[in-house]
N, C-alpha and C positions, 0 to 999 in steps of 0.2 A: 113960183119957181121952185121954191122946196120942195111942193108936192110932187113936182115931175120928176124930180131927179129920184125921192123917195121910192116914187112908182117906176120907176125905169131900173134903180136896185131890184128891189123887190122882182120885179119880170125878169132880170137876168139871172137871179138866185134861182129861180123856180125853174128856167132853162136850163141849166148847167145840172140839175139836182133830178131832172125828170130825163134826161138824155142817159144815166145811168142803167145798163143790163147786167145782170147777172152773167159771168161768165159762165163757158162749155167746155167740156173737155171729151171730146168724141174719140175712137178709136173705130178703122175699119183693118180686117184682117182679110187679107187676100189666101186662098190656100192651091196651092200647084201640086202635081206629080212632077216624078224626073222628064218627065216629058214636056213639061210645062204649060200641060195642059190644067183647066182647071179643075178642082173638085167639088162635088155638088152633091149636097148629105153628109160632110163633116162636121164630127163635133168639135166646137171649139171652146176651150176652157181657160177665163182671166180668173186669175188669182195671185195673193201675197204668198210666197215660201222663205221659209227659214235658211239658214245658211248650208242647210246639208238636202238641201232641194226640195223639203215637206211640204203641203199645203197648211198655210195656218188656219186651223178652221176656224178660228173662233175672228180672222179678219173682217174689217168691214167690207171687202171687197170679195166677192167671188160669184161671177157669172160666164154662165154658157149661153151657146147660140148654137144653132144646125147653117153650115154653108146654103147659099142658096144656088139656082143656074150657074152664077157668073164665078161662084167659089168664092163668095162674101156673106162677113158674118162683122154685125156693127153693134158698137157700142158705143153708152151714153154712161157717163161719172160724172159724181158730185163735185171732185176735189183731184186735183192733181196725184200724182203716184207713178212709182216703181211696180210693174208687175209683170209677171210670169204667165207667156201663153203657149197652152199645148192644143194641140190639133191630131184627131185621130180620130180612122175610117175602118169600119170592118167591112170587107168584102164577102167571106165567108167563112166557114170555120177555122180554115188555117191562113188565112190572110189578111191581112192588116198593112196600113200605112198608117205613121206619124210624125209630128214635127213638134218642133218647141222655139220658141225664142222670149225675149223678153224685151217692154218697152216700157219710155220714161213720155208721160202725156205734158202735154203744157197745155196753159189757158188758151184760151179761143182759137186753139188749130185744130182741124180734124188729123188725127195721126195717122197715116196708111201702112202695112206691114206686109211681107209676103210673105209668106213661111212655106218652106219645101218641105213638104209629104212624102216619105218615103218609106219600105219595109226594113233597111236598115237603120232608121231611126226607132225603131219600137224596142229597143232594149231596156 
């Protein structure tokens, strides 16, 4: 009778301890014009900035992505974070649209963001 109880610990330890996953911390970024329509071939730029809006270079964080058809650009992190996303499209020589905002990730949700594109944000 020992042994059963021993071996029925023992299986429930090993259940509990093998149902562990690493958490995710996803981010997709949607990108609009004033039209709200989507954009498709923007850059999109995650990173940490300092208090006076710099990029840190030297953070562990900073990646880009090009929007795809839908105006989606996804990312994957190791760790939870505050960060800073800017979005910007050249059209041609003198035309540009951009956006910025910034997001806080939490464990196991994927974060969705919109960010509106536009020629008066490229200051």
């Amino acid at each position: 009778m020992k042994r059963i109880y021993t071996l029925l610990i023992l299986l429930t330890t090993l259940a509990c301890f093998s149902c562990y996953e690493d958490p995710f911390f996803k981010l997709k970024v949607f990108v609009v014009d004033q039209d709200l329509n989507t954009v498709e071939g923007a850059e999109v730029v995650i990173s940490v900035q300092d208090d006076q809006g710099q990029i840190i270079e030297h953070a562990t964080v900073f990646q880009s992505s090009i929007t795809d058809y839908n105006g989606l650009a996804s990312f994957d992190f190791d760790n939870l974070g505050f960060f800073s996303i800017q979005v910007q499209k050249i059209y041609g020589p003198y035309q540009m649209i951009c956006g910025n905002s910034s997001v806080s990730l939490e464990e196991n949700i994927t974060k969705e963001i919109t960010i509106l594109a536009t020629e008066s944000n490229c200051d």
